[in-house]
PDB file of N, CA, C and O in Angstrom:
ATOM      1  N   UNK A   1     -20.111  41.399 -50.370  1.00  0.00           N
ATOM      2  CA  UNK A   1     -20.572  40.457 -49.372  1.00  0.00           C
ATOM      3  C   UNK A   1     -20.427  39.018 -49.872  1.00  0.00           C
ATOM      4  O   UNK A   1     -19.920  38.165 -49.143  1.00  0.00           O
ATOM      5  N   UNK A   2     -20.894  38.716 -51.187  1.00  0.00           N
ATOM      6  CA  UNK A   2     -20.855  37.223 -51.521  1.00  0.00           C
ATOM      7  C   UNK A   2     -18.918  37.333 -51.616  1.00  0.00           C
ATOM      8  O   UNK A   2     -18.465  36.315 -51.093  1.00  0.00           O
ATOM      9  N   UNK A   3     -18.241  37.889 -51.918  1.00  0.00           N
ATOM     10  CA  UNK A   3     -17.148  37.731 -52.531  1.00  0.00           C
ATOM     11  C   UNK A   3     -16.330  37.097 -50.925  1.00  0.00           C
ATOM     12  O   UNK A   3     -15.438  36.255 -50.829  1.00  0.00           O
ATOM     13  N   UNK A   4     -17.156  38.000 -49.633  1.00  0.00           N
ATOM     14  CA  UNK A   4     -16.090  37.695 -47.979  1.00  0.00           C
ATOM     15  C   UNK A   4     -16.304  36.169 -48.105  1.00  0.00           C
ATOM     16  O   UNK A   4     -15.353  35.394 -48.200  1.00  0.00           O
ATOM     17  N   UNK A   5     -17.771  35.719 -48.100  1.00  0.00           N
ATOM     18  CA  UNK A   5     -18.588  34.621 -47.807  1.00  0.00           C
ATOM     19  C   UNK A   5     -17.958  34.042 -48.649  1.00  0.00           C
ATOM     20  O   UNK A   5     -17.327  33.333 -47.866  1.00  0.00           O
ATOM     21  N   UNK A   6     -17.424  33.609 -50.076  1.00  0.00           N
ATOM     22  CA  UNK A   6     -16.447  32.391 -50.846  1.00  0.00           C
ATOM     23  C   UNK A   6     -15.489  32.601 -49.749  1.00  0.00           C
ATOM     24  O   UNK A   6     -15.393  31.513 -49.181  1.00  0.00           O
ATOM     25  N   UNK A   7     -14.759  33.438 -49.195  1.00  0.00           N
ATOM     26  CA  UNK A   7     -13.386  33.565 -48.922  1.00  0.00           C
ATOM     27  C   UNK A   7     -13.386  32.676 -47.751  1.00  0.00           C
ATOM     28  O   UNK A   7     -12.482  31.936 -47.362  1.00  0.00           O
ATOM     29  N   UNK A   8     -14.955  32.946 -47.088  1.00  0.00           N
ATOM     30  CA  UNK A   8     -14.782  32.265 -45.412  1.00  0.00           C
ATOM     31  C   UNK A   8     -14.679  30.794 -45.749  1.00  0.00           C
ATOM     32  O   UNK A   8     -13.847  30.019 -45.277  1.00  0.00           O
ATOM     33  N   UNK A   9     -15.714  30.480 -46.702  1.00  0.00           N
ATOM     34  CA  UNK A   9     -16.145  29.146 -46.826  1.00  0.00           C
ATOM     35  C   UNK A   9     -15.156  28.300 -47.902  1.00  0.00           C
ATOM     36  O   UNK A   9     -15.448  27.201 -48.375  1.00  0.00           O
ATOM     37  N   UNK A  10     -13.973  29.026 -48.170  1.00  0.00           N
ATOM     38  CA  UNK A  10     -13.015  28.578 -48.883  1.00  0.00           C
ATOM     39  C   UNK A  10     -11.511  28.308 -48.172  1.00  0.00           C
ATOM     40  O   UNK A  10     -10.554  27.671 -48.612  1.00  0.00           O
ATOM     41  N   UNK A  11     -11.647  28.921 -47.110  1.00  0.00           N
ATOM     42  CA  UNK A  11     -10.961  28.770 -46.192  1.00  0.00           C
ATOM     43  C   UNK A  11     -11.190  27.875 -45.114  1.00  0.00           C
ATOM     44  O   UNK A  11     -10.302  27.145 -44.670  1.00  0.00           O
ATOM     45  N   UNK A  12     -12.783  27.919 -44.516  1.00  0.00           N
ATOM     46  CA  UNK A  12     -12.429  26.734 -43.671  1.00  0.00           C
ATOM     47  C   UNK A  12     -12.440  25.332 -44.967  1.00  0.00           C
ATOM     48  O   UNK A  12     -11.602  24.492 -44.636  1.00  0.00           O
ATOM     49  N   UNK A  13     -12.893  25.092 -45.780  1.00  0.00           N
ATOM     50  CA  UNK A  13     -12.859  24.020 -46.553  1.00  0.00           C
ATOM     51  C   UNK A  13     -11.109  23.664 -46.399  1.00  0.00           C
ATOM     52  O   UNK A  13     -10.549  22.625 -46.048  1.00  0.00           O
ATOM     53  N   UNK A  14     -10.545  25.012 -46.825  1.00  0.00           N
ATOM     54  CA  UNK A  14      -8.844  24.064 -46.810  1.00  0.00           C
ATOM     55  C   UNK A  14      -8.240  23.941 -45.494  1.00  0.00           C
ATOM     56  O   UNK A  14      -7.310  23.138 -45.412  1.00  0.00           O
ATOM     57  N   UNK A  15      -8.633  24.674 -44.286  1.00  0.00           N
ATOM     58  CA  UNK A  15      -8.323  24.433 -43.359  1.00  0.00           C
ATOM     59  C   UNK A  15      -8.452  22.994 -42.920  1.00  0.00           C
ATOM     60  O   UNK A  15      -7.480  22.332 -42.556  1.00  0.00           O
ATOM     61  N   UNK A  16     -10.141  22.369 -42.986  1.00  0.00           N
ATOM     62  CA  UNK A  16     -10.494  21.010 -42.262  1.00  0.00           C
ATOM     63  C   UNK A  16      -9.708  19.764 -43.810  1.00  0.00           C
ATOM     64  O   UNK A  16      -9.706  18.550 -44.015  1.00  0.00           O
ATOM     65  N   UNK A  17      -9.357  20.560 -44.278  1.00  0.00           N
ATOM     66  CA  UNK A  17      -8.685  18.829 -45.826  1.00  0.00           C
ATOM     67  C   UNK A  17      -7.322  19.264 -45.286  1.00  0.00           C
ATOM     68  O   UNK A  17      -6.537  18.316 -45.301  1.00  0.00           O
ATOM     69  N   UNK A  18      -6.789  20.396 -44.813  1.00  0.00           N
ATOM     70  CA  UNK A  18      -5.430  20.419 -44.162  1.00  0.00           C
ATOM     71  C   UNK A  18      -5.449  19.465 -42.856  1.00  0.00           C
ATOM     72  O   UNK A  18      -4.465  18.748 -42.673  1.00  0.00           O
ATOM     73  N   UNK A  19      -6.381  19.430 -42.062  1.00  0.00           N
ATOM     74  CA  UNK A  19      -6.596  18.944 -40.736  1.00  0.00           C
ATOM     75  C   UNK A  19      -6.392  17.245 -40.733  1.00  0.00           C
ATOM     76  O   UNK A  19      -5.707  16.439 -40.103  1.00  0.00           O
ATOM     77  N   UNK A  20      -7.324  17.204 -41.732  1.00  0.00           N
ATOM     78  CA  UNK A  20      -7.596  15.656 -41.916  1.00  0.00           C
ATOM     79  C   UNK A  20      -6.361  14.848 -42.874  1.00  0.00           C
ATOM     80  O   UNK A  20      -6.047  13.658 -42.850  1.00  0.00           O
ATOM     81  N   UNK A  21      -5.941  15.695 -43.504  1.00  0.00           N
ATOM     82  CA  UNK A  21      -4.237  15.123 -44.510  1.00  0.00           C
ATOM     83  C   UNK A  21      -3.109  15.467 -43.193  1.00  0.00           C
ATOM     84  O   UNK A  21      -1.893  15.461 -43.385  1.00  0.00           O
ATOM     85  N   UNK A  22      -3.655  15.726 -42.019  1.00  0.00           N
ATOM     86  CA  UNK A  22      -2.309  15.825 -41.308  1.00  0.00           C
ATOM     87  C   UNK A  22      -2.512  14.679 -40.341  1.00  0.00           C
ATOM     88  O   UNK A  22      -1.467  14.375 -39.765  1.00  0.00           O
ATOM     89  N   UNK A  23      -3.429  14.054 -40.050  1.00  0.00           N
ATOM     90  CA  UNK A  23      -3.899  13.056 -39.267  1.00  0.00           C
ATOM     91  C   UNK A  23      -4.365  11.563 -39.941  1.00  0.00           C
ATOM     92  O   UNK A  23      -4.303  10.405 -39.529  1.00  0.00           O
ATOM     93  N   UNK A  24      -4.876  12.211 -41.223  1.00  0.00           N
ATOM     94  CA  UNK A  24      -4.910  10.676 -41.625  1.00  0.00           C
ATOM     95  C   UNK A  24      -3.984   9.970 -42.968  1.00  0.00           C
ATOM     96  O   UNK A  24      -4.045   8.821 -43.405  1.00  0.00           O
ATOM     97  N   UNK A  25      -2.939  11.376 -43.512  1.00  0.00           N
ATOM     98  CA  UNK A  25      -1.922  10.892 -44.311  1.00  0.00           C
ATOM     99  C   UNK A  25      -0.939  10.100 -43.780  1.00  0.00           C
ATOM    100  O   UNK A  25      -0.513   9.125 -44.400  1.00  0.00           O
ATOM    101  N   UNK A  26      -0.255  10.633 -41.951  1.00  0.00           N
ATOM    102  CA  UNK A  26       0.498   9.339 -41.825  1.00  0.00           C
ATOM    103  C   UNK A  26      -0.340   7.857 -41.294  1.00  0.00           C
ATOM    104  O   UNK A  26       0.267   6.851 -40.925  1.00  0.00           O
ATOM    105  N   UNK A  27      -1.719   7.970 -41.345  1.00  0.00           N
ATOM    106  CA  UNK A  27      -1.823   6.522 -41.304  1.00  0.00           C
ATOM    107  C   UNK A  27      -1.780   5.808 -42.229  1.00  0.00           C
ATOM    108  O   UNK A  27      -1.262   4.691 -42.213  1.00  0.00           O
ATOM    109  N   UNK A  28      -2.420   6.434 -43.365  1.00  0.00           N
ATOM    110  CA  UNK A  28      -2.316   5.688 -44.592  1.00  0.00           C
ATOM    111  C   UNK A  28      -1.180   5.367 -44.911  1.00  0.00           C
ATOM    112  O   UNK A  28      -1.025   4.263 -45.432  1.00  0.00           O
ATOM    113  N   UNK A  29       0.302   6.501 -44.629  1.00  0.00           N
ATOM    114  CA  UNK A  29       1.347   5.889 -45.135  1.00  0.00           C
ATOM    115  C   UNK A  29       1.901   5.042 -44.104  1.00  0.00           C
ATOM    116  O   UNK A  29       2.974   4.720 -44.613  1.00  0.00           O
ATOM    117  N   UNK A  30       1.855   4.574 -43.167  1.00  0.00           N
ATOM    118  CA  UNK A  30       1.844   3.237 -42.239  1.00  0.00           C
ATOM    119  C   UNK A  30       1.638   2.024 -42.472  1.00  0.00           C
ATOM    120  O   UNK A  30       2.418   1.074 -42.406  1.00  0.00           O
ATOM    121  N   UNK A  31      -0.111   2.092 -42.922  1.00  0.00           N
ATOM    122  CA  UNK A  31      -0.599   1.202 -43.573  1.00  0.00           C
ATOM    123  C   UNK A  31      -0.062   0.330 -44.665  1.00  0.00           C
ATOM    124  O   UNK A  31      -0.313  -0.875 -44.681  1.00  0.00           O
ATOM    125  N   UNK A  32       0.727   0.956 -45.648  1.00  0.00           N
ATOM    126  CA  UNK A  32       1.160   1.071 -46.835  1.00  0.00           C
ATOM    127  C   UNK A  32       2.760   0.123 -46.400  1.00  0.00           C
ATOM    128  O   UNK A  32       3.308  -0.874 -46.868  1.00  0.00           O
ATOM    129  N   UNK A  33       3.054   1.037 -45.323  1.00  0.00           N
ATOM    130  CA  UNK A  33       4.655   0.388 -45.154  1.00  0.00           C
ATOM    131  C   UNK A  33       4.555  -0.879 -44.662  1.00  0.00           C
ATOM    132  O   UNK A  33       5.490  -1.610 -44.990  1.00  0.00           O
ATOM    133  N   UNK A  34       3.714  -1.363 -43.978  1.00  0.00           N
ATOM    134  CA  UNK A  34       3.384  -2.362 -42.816  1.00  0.00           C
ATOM    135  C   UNK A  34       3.157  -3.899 -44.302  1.00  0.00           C
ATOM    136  O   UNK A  34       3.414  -5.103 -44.339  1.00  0.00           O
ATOM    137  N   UNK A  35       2.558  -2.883 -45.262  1.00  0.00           N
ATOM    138  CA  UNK A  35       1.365  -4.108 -45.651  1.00  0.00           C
ATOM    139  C   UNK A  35       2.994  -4.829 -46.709  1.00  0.00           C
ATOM    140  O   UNK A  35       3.122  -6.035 -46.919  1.00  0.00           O
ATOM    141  N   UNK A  36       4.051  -3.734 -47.224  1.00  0.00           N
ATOM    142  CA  UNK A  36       5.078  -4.252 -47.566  1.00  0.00           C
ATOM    143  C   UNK A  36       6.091  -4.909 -47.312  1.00  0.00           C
ATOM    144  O   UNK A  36       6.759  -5.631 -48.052  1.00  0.00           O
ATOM    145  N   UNK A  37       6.290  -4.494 -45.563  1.00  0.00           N
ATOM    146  CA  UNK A  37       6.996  -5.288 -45.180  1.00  0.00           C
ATOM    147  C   UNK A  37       6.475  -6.594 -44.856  1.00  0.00           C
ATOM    148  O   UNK A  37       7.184  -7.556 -44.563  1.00  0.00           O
ATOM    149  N   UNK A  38       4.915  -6.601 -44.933  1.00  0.00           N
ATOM    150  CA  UNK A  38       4.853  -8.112 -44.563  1.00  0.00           C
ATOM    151  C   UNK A  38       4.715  -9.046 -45.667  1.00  0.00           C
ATOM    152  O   UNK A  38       4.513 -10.260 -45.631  1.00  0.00           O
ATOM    153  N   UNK A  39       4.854  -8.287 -46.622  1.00  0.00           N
ATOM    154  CA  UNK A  39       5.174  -9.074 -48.506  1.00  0.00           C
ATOM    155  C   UNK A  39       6.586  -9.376 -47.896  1.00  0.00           C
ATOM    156  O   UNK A  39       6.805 -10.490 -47.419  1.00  0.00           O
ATOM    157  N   UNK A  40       7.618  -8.327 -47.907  1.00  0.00           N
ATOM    158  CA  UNK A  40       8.771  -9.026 -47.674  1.00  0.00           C
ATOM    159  C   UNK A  40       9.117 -10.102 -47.050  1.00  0.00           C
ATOM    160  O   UNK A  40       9.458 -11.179 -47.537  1.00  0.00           O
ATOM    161  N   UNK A  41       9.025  -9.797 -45.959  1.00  0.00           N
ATOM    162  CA  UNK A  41       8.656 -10.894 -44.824  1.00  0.00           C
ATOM    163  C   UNK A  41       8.462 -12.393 -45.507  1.00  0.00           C
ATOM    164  O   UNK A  41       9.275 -13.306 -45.647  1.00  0.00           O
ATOM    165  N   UNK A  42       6.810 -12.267 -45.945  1.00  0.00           N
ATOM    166  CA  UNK A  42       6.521 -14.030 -46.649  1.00  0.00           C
ATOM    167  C   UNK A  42       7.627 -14.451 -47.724  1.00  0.00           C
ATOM    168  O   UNK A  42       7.839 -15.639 -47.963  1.00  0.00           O
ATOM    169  N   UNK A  43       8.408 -13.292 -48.437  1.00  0.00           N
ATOM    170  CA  UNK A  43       8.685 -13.815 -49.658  1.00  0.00           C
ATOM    171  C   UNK A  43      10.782 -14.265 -49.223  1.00  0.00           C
ATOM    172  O   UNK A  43      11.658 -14.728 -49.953  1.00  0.00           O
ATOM    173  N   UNK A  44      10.806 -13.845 -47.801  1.00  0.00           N
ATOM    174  CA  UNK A  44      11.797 -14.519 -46.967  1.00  0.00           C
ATOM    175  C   UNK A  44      11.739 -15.920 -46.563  1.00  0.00           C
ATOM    176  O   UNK A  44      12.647 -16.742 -46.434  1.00  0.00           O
ATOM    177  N   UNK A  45      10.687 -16.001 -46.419  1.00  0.00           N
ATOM    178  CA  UNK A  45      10.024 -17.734 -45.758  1.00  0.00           C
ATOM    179  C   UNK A  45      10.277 -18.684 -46.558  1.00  0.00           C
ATOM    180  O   UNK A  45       9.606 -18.653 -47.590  1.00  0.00           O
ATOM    181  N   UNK A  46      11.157 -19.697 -46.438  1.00  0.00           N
ATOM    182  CA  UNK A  46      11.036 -20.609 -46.901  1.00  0.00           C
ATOM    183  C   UNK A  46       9.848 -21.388 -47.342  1.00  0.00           C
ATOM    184  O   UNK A  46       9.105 -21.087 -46.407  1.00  0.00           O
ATOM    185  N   UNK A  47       9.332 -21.955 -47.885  1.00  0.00           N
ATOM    186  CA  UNK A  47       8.346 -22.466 -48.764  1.00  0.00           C
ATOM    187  C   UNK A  47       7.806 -24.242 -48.371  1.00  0.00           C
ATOM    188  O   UNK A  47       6.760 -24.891 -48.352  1.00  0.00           O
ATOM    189  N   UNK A  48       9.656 -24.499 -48.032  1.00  0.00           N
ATOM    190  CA  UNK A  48       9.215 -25.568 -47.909  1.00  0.00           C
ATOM    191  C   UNK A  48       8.776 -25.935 -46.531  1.00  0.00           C
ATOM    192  O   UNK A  48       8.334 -24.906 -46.018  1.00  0.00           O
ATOM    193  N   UNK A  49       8.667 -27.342 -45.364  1.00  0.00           N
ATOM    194  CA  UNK A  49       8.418 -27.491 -44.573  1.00  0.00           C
ATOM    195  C   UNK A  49       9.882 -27.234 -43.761  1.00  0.00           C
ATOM    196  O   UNK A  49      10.855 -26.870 -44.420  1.00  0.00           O
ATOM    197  N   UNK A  50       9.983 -27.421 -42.442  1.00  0.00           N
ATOM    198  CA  UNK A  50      10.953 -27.016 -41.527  1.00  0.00           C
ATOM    199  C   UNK A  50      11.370 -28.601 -41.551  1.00  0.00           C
ATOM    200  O   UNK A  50      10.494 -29.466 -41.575  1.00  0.00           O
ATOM    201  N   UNK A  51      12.630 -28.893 -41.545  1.00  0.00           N
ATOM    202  CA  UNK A  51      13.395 -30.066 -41.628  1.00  0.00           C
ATOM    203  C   UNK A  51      13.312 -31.066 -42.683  1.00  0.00           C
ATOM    204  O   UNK A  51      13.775 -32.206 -42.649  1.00  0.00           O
ATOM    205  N   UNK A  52      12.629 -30.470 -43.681  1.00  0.00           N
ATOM    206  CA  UNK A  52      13.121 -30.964 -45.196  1.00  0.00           C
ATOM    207  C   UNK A  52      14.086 -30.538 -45.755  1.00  0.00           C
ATOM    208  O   UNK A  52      14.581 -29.417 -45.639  1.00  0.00           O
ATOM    209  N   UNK A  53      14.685 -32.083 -46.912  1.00  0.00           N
ATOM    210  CA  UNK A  53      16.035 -31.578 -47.492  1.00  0.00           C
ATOM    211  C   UNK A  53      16.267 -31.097 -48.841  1.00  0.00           C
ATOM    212  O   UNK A  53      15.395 -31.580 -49.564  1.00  0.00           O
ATOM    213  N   UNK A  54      16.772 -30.626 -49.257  1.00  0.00           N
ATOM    214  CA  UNK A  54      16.475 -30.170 -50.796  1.00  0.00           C
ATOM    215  C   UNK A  54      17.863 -30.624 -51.002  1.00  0.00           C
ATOM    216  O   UNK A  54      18.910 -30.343 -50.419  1.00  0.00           O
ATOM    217  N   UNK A  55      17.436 -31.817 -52.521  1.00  0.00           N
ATOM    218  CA  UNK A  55      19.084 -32.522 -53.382  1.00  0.00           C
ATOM    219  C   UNK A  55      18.816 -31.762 -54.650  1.00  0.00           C
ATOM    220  O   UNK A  55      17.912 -32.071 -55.427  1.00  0.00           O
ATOM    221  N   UNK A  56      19.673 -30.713 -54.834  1.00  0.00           N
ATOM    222  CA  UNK A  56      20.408 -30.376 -56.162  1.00  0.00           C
ATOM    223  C   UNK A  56      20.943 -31.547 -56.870  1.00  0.00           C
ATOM    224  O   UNK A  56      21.707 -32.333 -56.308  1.00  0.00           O
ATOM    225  N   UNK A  57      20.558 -31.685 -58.098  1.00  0.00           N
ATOM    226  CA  UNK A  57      20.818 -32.743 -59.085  1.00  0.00           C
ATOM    227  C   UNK A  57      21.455 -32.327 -59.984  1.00  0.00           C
ATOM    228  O   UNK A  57      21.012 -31.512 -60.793  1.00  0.00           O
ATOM    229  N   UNK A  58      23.109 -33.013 -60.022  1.00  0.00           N
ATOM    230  CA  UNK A  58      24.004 -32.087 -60.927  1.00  0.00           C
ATOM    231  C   UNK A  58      24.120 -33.050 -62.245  1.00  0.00           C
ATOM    232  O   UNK A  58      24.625 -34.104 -61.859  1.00  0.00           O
ATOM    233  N   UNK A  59      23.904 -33.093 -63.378  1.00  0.00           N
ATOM    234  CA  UNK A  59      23.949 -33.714 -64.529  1.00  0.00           C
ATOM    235  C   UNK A  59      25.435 -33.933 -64.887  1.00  0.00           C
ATOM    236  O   UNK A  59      26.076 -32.990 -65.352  1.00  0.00           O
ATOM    237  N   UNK A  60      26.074 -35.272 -64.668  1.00  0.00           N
ATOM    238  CA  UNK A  60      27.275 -35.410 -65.483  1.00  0.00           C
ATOM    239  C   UNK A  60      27.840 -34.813 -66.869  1.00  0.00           C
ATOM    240  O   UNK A  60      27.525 -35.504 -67.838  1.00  0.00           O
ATOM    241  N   UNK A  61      28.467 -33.882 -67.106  1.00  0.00           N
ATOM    242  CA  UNK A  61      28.897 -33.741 -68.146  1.00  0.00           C
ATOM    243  C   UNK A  61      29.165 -34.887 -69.284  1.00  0.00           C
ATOM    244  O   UNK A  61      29.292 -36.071 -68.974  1.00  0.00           O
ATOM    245  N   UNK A  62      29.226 -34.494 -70.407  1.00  0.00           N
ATOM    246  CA  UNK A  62      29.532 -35.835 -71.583  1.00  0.00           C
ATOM    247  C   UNK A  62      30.795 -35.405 -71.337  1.00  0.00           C
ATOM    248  O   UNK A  62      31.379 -34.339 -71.144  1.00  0.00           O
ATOM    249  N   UNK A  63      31.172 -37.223 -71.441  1.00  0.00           N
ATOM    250  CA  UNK A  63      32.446 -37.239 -71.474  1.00  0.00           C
ATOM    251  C   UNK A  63      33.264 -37.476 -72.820  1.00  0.00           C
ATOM    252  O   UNK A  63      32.419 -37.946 -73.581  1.00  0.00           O
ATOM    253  N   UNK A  64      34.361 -37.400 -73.442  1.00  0.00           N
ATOM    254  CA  UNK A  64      34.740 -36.975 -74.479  1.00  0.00           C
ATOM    255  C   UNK A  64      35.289 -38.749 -74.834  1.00  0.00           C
ATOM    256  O   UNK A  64      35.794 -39.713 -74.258  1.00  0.00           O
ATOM    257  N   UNK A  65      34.652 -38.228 -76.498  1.00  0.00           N
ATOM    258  CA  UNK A  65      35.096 -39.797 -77.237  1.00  0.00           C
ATOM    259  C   UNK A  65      36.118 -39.814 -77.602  1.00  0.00           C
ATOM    260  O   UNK A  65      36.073 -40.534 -78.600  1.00  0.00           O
ATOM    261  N   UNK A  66      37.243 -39.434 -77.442  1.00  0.00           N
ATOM    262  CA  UNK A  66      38.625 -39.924 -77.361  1.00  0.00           C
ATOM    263  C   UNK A  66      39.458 -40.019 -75.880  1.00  0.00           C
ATOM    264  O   UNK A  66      39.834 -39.045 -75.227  1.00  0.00           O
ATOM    265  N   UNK A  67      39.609 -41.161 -75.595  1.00  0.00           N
ATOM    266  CA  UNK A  67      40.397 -42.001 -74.076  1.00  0.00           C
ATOM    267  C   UNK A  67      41.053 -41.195 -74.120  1.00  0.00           C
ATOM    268  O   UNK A  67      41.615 -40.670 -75.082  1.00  0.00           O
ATOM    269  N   UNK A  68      41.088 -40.798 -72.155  1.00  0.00           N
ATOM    270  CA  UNK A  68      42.280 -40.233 -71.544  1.00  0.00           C
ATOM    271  C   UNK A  68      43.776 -41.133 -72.220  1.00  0.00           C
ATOM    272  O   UNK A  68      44.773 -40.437 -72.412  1.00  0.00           O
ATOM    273  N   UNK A  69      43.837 -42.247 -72.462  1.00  0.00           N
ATOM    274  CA  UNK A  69      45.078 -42.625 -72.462  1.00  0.00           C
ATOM    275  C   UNK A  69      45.725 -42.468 -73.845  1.00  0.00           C
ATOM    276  O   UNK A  69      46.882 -42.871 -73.969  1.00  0.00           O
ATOM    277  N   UNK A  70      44.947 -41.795 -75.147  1.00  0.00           N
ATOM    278  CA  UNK A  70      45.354 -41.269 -75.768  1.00  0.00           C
ATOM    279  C   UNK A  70      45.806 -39.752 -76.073  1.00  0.00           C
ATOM    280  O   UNK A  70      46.536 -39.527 -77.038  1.00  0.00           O
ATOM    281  N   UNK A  71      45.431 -38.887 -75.368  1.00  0.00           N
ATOM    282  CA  UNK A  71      45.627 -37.373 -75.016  1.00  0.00           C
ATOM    283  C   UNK A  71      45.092 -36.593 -75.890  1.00  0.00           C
ATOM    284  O   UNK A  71      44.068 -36.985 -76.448  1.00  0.00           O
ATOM    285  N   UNK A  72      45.630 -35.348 -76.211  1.00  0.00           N
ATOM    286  CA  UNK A  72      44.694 -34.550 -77.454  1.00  0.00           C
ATOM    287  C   UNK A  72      45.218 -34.567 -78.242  1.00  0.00           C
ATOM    288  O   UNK A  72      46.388 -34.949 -78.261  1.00  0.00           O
ATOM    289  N   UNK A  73      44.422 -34.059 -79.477  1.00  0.00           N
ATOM    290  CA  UNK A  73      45.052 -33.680 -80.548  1.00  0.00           C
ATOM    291  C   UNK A  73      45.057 -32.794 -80.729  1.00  0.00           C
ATOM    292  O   UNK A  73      43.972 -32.237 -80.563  1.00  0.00           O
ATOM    293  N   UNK A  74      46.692 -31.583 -81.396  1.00  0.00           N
ATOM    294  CA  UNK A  74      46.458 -30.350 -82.120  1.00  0.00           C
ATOM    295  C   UNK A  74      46.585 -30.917 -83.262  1.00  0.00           C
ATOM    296  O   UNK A  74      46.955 -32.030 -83.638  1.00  0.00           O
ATOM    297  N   UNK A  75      46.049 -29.541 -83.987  1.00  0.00           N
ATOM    298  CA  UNK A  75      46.120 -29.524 -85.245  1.00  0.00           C
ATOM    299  C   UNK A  75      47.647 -28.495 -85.105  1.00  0.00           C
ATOM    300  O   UNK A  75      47.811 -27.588 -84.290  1.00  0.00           O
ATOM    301  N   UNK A  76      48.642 -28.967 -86.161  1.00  0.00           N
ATOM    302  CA  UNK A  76      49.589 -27.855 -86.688  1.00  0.00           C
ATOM    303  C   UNK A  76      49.149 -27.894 -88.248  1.00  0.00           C
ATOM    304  O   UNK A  76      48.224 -28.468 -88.822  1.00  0.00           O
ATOM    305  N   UNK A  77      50.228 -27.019 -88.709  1.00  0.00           N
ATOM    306  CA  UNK A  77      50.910 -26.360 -89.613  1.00  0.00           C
ATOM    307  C   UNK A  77      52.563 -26.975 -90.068  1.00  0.00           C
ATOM    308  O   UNK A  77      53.620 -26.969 -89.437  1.00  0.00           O
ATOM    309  N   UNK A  78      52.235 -27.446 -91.346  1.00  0.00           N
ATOM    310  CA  UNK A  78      53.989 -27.525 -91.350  1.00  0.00           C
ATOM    311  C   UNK A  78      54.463 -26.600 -91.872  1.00  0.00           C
ATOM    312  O   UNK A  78      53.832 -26.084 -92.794  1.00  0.00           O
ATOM    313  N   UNK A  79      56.042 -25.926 -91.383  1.00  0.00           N
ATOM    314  CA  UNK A  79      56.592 -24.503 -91.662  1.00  0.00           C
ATOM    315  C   UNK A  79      57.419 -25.112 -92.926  1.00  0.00           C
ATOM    316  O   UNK A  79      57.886 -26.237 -92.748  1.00  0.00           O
ATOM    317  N   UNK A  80      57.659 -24.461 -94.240  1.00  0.00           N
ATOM    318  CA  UNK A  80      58.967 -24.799 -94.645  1.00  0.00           C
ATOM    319  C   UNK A  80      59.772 -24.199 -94.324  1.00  0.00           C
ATOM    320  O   UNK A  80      60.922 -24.475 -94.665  1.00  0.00           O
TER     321      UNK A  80
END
């Protein structure tokens, strides 16, 4: 008799956590998708205000201490 009585009361127990993981697992996973896409979302948004300009500031390279109008120098080798 005690052994039917675990069986009943072990059964509806997984029956109603079956019931409730079938109704409230896809909300949670909804929840979950929603709350990421709206991370995505902000991290799409520009930051700054709407009709501001953004200047990239490009740093001149150094320019080289020997004049264009002298050209380069190699180094050789003399062959005998």
């Amino acid at each position: 008799m005690l052994l039917i009585r675990f069986l009943l009361i072990s059964i509806c127990i997984l029956y109603i956590i079956r019931s409730l993981v079938r109704y409230l697992l896809p909300v949670l996973f909804e929840s979950v998708v929603n709350k990421a896409q709206q991370q995505q979302y902000q991290q799409q948004q520009p930051k700054r205000p709407e009709g501001a300009i953004k200047v990239d500031y490009i740093p001149q390279g150094k320019k080289s201490t020997v004049p264009d109008s002298e050209g380069e120098f190699v180094d050789y080798e003399e062959v005998k």
